[in-house]
PDB file of N, CA, C and O in Angstrom:
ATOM      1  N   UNK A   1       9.811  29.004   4.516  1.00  0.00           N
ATOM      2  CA  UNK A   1       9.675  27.831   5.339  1.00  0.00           C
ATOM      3  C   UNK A   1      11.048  27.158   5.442  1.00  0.00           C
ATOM      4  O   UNK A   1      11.773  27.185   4.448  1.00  0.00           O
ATOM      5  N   UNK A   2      11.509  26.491   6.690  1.00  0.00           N
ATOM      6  CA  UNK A   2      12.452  26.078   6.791  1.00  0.00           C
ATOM      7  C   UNK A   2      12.333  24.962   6.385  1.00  0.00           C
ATOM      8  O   UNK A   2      11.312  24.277   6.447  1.00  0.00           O
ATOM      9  N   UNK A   3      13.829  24.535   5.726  1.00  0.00           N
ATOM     10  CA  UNK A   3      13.987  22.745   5.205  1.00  0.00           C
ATOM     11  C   UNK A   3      13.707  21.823   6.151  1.00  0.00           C
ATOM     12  O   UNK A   3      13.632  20.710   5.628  1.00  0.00           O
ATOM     13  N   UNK A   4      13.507  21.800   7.400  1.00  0.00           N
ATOM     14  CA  UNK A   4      12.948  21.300   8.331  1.00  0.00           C
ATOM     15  C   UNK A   4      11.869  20.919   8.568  1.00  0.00           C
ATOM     16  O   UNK A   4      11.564  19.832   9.058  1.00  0.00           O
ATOM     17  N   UNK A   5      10.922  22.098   8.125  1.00  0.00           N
ATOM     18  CA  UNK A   5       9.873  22.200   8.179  1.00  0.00           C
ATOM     19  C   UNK A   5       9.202  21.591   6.820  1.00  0.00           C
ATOM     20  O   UNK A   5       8.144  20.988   6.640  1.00  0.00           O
ATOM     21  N   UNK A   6      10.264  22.001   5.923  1.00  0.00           N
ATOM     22  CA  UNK A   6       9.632  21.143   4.346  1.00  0.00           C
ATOM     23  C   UNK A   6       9.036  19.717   4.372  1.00  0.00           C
ATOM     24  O   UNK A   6       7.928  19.275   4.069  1.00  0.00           O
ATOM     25  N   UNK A   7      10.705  18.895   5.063  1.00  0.00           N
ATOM     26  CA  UNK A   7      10.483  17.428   5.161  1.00  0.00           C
ATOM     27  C   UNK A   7       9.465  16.964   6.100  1.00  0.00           C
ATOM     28  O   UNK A   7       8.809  15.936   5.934  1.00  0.00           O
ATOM     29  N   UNK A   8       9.317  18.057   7.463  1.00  0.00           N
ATOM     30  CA  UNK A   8       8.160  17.342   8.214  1.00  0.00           C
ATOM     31  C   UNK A   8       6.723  17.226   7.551  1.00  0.00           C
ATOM     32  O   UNK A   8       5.888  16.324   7.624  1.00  0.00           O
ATOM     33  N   UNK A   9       6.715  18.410   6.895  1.00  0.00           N
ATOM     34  CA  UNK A   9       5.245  18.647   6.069  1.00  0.00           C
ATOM     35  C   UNK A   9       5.283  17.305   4.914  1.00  0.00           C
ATOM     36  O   UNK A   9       4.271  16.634   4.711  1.00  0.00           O
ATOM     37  N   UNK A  10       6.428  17.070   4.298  1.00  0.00           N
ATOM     38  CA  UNK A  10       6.564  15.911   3.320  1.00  0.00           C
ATOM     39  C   UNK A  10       6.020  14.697   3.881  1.00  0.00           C
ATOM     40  O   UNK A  10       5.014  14.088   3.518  1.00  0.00           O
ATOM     41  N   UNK A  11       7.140  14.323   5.184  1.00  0.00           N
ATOM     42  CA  UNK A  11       6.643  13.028   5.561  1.00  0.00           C
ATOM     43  C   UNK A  11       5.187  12.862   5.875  1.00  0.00           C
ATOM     44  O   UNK A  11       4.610  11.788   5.701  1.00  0.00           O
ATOM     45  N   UNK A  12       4.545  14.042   6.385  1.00  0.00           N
ATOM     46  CA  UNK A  12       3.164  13.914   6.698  1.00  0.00           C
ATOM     47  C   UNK A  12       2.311  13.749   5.637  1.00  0.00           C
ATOM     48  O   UNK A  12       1.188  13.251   5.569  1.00  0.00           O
ATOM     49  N   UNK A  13       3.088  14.290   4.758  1.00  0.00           N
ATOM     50  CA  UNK A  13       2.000  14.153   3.447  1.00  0.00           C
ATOM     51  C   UNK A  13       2.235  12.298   3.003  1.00  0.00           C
ATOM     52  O   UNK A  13       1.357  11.439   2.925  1.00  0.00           O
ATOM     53  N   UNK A  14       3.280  12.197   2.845  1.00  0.00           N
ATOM     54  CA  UNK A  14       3.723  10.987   2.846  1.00  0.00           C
ATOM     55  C   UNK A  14       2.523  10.142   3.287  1.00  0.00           C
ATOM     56  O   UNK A  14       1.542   9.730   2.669  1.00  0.00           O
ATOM     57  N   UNK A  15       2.905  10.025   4.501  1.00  0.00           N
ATOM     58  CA  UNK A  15       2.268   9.193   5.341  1.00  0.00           C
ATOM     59  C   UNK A  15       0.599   9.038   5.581  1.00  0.00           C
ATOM     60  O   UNK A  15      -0.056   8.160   6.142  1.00  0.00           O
ATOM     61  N   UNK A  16       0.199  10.335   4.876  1.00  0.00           N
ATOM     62  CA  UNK A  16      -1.559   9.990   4.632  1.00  0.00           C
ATOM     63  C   UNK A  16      -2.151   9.664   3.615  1.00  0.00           C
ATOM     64  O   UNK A  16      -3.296   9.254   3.422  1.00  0.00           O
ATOM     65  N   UNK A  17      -0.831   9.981   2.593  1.00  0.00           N
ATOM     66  CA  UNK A  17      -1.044   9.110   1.166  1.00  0.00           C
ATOM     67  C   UNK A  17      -0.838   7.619   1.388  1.00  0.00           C
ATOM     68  O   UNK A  17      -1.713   6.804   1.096  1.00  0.00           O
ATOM     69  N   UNK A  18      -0.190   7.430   1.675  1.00  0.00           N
ATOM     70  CA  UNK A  18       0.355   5.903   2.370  1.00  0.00           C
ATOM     71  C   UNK A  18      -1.241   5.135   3.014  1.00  0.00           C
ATOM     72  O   UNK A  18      -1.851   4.131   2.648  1.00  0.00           O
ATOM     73  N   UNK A  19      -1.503   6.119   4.076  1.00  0.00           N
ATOM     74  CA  UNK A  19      -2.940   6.083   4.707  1.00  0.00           C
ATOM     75  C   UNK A  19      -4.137   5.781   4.058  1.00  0.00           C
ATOM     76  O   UNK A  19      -4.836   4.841   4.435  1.00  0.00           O
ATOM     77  N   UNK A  20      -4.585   6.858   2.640  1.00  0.00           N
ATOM     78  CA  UNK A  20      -5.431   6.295   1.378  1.00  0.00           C
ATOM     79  C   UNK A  20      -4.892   5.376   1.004  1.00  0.00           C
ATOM     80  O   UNK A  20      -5.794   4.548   0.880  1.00  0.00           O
ATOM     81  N   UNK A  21      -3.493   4.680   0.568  1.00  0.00           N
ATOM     82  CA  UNK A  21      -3.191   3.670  -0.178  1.00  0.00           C
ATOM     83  C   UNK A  21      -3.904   2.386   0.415  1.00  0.00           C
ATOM     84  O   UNK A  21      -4.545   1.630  -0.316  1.00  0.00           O
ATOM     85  N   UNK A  22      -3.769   2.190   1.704  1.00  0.00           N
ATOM     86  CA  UNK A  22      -3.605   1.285   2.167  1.00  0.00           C
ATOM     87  C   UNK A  22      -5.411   1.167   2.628  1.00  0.00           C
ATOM     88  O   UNK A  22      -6.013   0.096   2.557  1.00  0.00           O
ATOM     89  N   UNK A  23      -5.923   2.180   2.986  1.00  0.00           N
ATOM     90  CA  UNK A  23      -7.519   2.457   3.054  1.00  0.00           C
ATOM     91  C   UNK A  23      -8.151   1.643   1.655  1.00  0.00           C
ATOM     92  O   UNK A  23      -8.855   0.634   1.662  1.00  0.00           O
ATOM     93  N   UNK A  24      -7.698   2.362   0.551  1.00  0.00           N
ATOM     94  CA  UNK A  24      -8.512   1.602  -0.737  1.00  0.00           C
ATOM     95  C   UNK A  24      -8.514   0.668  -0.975  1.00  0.00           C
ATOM     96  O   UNK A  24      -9.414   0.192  -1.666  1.00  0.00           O
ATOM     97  N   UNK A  25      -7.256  -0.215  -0.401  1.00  0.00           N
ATOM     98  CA  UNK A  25      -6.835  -1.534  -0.488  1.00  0.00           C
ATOM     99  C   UNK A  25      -8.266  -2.435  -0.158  1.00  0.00           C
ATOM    100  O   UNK A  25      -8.460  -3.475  -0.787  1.00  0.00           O
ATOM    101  N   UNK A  26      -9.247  -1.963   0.869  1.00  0.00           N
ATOM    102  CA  UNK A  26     -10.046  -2.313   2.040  1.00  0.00           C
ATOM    103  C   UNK A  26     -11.978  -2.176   1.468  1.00  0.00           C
ATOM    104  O   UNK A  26     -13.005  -2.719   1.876  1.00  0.00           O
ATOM    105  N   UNK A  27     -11.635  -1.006   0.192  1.00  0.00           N
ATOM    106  CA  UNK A  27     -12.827  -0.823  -0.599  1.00  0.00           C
ATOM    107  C   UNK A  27     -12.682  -1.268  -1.788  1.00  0.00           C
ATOM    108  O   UNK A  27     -11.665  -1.297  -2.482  1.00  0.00           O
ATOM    109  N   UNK A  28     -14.110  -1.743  -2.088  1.00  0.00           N
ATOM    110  CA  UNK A  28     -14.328  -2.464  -3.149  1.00  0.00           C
ATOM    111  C   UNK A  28     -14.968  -1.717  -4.807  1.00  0.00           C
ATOM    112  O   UNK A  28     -15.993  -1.971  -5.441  1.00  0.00           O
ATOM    113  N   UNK A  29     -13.987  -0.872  -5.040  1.00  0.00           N
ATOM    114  CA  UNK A  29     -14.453  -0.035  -6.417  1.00  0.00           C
ATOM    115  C   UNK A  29     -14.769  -0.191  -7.300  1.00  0.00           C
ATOM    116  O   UNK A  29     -15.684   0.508  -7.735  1.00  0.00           O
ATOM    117  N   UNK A  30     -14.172  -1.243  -8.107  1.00  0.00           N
ATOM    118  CA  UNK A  30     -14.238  -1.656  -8.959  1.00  0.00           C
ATOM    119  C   UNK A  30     -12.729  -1.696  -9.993  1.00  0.00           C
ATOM    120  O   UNK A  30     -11.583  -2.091  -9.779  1.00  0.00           O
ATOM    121  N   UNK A  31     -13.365  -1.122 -11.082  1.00  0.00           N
ATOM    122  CA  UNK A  31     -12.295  -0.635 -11.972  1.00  0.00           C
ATOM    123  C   UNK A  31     -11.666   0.742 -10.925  1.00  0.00           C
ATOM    124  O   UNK A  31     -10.620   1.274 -11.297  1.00  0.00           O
ATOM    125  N   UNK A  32     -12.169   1.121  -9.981  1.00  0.00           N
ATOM    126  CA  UNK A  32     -11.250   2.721  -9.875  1.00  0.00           C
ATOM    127  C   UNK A  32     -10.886   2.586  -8.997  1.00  0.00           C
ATOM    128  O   UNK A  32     -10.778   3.623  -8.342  1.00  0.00           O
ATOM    129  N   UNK A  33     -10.398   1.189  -8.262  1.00  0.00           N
ATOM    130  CA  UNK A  33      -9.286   1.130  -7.158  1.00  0.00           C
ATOM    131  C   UNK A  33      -7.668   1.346  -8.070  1.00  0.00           C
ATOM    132  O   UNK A  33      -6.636   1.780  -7.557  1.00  0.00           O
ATOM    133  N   UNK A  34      -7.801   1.005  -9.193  1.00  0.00           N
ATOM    134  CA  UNK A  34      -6.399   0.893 -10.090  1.00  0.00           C
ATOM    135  C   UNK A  34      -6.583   2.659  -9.999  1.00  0.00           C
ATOM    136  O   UNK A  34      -5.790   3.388  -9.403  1.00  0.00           O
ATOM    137  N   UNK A  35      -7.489   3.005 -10.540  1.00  0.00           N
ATOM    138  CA  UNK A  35      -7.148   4.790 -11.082  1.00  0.00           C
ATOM    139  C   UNK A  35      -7.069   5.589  -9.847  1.00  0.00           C
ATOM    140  O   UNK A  35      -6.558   6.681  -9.597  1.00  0.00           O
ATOM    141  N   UNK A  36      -7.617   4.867  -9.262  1.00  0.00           N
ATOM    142  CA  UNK A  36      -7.262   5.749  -7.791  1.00  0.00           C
ATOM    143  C   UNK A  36      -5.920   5.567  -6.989  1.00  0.00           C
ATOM    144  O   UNK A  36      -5.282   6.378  -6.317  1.00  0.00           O
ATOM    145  N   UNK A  37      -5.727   4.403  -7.241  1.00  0.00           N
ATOM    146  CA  UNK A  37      -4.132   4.171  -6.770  1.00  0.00           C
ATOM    147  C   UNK A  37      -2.892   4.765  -7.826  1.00  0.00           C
ATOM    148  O   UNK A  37      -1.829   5.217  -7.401  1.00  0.00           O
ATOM    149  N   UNK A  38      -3.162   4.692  -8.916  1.00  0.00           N
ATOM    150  CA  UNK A  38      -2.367   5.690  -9.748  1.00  0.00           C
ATOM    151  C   UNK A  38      -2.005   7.024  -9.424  1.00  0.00           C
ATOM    152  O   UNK A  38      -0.891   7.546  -9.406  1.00  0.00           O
ATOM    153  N   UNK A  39      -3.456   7.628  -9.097  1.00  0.00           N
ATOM    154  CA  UNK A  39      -3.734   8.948  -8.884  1.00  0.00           C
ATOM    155  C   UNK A  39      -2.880   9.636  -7.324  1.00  0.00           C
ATOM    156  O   UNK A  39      -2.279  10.671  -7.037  1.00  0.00           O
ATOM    157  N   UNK A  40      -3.254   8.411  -6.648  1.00  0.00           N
ATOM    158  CA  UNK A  40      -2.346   8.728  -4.662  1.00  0.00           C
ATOM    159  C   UNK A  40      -0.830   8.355  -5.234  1.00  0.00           C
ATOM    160  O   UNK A  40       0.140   8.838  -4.651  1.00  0.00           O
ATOM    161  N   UNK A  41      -0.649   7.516  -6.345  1.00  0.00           N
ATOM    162  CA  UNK A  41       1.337   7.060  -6.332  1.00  0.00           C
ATOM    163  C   UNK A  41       1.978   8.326  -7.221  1.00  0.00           C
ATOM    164  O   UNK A  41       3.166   8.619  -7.358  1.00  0.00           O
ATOM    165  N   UNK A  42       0.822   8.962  -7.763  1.00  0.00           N
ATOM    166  CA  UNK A  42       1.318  10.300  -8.633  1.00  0.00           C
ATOM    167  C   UNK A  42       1.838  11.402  -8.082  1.00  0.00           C
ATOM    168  O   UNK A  42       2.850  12.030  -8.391  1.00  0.00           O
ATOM    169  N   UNK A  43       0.585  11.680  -6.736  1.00  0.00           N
ATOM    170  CA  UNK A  43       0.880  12.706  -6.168  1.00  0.00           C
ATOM    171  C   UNK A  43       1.837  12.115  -5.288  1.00  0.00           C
ATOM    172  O   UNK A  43       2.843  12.825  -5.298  1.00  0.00           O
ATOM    173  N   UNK A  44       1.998  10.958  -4.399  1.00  0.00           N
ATOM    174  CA  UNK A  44       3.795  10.767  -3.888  1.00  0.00           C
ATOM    175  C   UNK A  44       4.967  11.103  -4.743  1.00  0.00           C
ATOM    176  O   UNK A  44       6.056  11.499  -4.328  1.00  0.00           O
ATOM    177  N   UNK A  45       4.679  10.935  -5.786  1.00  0.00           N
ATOM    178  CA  UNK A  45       6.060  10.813  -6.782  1.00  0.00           C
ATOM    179  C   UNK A  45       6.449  12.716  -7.404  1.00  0.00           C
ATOM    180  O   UNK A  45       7.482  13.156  -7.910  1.00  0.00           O
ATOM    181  N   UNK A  46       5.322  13.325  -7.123  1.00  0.00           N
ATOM    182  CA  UNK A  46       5.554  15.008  -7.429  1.00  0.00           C
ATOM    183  C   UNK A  46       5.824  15.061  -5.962  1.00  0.00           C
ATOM    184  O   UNK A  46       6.334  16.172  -5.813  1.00  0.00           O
ATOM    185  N   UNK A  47       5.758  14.406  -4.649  1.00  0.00           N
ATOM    186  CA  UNK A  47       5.984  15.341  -3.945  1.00  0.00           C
ATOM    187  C   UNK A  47       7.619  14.703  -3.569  1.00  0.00           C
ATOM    188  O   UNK A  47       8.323  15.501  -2.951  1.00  0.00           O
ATOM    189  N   UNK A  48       8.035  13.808  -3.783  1.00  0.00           N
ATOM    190  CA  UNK A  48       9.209  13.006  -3.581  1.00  0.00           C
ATOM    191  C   UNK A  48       9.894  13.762  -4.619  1.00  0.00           C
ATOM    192  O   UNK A  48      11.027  13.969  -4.184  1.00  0.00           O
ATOM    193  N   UNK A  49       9.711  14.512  -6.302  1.00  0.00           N
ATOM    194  CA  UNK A  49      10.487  15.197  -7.161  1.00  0.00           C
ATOM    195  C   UNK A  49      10.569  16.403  -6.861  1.00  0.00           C
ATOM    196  O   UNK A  49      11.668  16.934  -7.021  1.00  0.00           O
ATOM    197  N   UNK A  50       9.354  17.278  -6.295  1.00  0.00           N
ATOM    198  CA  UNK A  50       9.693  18.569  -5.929  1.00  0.00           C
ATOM    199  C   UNK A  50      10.423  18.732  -4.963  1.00  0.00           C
ATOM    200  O   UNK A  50      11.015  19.805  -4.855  1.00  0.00           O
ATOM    201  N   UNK A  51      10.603  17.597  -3.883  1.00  0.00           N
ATOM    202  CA  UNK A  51      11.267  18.040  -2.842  1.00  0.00           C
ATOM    203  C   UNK A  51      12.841  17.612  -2.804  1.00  0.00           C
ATOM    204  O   UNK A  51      13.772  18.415  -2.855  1.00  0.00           O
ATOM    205  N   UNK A  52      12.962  16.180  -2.705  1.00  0.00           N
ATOM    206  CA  UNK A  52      13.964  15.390  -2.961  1.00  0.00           C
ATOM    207  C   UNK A  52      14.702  15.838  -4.110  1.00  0.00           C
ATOM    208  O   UNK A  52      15.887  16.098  -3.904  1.00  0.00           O
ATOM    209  N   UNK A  53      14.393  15.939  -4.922  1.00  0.00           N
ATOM    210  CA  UNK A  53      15.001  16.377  -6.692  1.00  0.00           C
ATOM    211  C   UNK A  53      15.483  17.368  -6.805  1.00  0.00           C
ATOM    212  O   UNK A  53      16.554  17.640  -7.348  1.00  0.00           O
ATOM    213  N   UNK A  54      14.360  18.376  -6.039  1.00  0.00           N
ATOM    214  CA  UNK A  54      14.604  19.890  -6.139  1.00  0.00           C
ATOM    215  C   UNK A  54      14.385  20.086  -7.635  1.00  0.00           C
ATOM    216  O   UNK A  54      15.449  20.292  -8.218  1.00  0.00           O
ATOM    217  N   UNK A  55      13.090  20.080  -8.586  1.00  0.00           N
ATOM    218  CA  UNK A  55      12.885  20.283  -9.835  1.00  0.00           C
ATOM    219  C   UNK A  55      12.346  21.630 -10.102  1.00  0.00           C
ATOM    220  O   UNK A  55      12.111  22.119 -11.207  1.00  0.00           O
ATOM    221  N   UNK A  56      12.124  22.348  -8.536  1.00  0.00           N
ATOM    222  CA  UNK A  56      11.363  23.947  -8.798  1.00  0.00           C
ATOM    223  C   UNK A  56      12.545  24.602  -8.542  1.00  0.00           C
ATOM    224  O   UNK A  56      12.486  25.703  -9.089  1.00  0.00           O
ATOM    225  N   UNK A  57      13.765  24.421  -7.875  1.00  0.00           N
ATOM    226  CA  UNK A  57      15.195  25.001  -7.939  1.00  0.00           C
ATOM    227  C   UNK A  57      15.677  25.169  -8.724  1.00  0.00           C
ATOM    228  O   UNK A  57      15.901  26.288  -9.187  1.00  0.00           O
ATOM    229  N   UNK A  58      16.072  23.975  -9.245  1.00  0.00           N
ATOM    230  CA  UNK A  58      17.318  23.374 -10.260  1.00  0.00           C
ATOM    231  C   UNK A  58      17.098  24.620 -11.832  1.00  0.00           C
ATOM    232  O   UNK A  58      16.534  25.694 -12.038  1.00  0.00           O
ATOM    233  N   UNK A  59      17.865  23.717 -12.554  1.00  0.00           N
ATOM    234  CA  UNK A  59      17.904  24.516 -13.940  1.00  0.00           C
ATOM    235  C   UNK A  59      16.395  23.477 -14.445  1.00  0.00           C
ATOM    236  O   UNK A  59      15.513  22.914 -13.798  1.00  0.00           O
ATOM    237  N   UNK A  60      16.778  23.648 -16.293  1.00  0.00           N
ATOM    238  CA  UNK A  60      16.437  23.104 -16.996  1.00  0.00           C
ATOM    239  C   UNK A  60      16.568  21.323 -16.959  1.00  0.00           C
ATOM    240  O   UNK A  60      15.828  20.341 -17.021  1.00  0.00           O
ATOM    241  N   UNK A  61      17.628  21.563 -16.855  1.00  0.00           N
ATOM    242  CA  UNK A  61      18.512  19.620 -17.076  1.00  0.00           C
ATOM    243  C   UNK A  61      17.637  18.520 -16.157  1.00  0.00           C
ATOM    244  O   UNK A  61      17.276  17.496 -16.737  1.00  0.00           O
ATOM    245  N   UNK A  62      17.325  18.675 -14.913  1.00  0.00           N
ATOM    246  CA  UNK A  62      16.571  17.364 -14.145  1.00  0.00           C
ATOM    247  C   UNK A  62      15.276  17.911 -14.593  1.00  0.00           C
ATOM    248  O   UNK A  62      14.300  17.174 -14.452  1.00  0.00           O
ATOM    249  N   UNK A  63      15.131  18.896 -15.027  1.00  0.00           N
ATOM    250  CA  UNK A  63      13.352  18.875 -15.374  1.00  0.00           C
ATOM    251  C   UNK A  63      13.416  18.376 -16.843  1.00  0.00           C
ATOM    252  O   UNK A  63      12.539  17.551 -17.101  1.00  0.00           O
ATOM    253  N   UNK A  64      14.247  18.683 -17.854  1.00  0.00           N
ATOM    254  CA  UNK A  64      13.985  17.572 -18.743  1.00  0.00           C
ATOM    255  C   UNK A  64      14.035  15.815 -18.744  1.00  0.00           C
ATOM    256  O   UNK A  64      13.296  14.908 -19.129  1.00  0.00           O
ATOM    257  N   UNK A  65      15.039  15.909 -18.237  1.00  0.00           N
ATOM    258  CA  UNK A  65      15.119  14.390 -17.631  1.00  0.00           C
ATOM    259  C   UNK A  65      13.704  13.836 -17.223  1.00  0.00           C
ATOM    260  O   UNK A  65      13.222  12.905 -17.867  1.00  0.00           O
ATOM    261  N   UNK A  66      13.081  14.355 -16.238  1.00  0.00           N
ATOM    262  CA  UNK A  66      11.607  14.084 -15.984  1.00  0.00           C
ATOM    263  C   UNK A  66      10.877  13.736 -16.857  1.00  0.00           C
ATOM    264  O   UNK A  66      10.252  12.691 -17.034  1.00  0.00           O
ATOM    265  N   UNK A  67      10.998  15.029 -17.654  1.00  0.00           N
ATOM    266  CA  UNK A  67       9.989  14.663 -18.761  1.00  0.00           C
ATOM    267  C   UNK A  67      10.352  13.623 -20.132  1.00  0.00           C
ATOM    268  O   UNK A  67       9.500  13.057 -20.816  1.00  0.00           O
ATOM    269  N   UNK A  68      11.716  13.551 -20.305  1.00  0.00           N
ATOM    270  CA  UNK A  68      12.321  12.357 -20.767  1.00  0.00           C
ATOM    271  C   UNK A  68      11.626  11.004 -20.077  1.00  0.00           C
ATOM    272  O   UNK A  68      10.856  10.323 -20.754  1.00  0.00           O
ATOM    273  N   UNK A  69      11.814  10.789 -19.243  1.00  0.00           N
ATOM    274  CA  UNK A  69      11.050   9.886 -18.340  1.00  0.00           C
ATOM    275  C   UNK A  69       9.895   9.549 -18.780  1.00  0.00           C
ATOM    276  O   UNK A  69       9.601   8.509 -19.369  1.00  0.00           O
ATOM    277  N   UNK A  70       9.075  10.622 -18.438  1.00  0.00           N
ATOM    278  CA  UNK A  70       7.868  10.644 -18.374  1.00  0.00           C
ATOM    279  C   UNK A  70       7.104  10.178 -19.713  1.00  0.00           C
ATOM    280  O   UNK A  70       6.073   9.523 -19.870  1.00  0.00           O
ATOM    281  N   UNK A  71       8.294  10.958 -20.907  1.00  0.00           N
ATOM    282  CA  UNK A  71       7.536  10.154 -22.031  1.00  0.00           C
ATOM    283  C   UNK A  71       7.456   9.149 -22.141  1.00  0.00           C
ATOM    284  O   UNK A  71       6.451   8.652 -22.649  1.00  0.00           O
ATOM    285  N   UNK A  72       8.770   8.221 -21.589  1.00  0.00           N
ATOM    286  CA  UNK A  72       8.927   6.728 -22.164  1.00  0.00           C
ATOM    287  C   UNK A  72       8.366   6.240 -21.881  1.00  0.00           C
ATOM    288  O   UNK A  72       8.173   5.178 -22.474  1.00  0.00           O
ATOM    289  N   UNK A  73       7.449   6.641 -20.495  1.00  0.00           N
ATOM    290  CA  UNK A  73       7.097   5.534 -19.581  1.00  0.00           C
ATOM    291  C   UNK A  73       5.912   5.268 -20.434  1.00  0.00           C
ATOM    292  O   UNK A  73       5.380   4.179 -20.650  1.00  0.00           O
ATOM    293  N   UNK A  74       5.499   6.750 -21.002  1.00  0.00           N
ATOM    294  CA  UNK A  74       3.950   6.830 -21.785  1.00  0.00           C
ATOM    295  C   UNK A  74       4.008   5.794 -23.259  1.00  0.00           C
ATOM    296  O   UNK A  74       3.102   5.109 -23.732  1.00  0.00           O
ATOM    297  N   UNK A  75       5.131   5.944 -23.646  1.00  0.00           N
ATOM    298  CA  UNK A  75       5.156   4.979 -24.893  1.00  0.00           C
ATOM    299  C   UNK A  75       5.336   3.363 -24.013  1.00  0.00           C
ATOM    300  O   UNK A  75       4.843   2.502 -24.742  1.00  0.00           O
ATOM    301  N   UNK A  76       5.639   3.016 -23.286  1.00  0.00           N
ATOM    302  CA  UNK A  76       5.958   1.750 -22.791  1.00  0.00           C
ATOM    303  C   UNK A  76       4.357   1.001 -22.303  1.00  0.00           C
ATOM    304  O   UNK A  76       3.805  -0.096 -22.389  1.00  0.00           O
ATOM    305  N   UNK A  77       4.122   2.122 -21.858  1.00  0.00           N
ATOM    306  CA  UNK A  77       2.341   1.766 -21.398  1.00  0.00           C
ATOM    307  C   UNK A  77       1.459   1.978 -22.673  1.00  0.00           C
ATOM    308  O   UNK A  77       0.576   1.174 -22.974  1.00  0.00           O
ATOM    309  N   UNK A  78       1.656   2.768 -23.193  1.00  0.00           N
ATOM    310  CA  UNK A  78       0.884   2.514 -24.087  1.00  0.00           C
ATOM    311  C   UNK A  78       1.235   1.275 -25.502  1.00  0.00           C
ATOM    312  O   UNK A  78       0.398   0.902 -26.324  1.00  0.00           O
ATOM    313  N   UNK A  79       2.460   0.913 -25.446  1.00  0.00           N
ATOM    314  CA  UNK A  79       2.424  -0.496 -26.189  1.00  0.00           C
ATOM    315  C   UNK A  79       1.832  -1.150 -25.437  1.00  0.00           C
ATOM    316  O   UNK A  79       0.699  -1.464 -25.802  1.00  0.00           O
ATOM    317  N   UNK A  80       2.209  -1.545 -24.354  1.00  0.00           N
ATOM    318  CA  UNK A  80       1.529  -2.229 -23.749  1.00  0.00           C
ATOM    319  C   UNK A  80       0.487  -3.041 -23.804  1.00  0.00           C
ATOM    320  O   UNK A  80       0.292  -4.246 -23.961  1.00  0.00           O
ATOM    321  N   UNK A  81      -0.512  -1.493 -23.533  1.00  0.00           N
ATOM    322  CA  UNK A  81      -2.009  -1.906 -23.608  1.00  0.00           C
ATOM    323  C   UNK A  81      -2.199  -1.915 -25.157  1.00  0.00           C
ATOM    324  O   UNK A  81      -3.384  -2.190 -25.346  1.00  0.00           O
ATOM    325  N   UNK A  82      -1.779  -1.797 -25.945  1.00  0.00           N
ATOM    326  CA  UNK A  82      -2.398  -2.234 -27.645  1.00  0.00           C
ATOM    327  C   UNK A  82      -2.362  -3.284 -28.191  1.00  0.00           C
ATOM    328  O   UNK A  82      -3.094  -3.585 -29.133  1.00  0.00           O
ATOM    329  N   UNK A  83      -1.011  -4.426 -27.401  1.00  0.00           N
ATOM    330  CA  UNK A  83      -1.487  -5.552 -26.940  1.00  0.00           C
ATOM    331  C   UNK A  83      -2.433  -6.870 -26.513  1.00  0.00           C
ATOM    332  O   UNK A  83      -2.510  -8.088 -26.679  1.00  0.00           O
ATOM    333  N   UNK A  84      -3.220  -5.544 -25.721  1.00  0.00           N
ATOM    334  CA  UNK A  84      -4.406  -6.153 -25.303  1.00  0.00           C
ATOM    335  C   UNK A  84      -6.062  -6.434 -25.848  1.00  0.00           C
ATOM    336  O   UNK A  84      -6.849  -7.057 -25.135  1.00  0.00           O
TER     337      UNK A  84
END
């Protein structure tokens, strides 16, 4: 597939995630408007790293970084909520 073709398929994806975001905003779930909005900003954020990042290219180094990331964020949230 051409890089052309990558980003058009991206933005589209983009843009219907954007589409649920802004849809759930409008329903009344309960507790699972939060888990559901987690769940649509997750899959933006793998498709903004696989593409933008290039993390299925690259070496090792930005995919650890990620997951560097990824832990902290997990220890930061989870103080967080123990907090509570």
């Amino acid at each position: 597939m051409s890089h052309i073709r990558k980003l058009i398929v991206a933005y589209l994806g983009l843009l219907a995630l954007l589409a649920l975001t802004v849809g759930s905003s409008f329903l009344d779930l309960g507790g699972l408007n939060s888990a559901l909005n987690l769940v649509i900003a997750a899959a933006k954020a793998a498709i903004i790293a696989t593409l933008f990042m290039r993390l299925t290219s690259e070496g090792i180094l930005p995919r650890l970084a990620v997951a560097a990331t990824g832990l902290w964020l997990a220890v930061l949230f989870g103080l967080t909520l123990i907090g509570q």
